[in-house]
N, C-alpha and C positions, 0 to 999 in steps of 0.2 A: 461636293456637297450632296448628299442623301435626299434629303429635304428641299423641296423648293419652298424659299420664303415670298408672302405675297402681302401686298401694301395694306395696313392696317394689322396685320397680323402682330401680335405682342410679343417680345424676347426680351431675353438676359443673354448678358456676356459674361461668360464662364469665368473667366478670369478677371472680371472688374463686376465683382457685386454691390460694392457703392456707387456704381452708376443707376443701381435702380431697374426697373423692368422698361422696357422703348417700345414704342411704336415706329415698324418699317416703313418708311416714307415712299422709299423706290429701292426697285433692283433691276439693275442693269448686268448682264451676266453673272460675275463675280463681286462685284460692287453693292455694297448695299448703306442706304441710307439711312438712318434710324436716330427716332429723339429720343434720348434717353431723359425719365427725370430728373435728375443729378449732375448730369453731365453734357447736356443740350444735344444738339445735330449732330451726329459723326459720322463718317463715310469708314465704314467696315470688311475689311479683304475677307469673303467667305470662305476663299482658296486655303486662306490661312487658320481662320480664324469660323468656328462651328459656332454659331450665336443660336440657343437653347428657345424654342419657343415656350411659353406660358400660358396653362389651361388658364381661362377664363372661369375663377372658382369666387361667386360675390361670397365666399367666407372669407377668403384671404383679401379682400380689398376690403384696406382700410382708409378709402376715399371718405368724405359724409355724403350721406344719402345714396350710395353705392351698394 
């Protein structure tokens, strides 16, 4: 992994865009924790799997009052 991910940090997985964008909960080496909207807690192999982070852009958040 290029990137070190770090808790609080916002991602998408590349391959599953109906889960939504997640917040990293923990990373433990390769391990990583993340809640997805969509798709709740999941435990994420890095090794395998490149999880995209996402700019924090309040245009594209279409939370209210965000």
């Amino acid at each position: 992994m290029s990137e070190r991910l770090v808790p609080g940090q916002r991602v998408r997985h590349p391959l599953e865009p109906g889960w939504g964008v997640g917040q990293v909960q923990s990373v433990i080496g390769d391990r990583v924790t993340v809640n997805f909207e969509h798709a709740g807690k999941l435990l994420i192999n890095a090794a395998v799997v490149r999880l995209e982070p996402v700019k924090d852009d309040p245009a594209q958040d279409d939370r209210p009052g965000h």
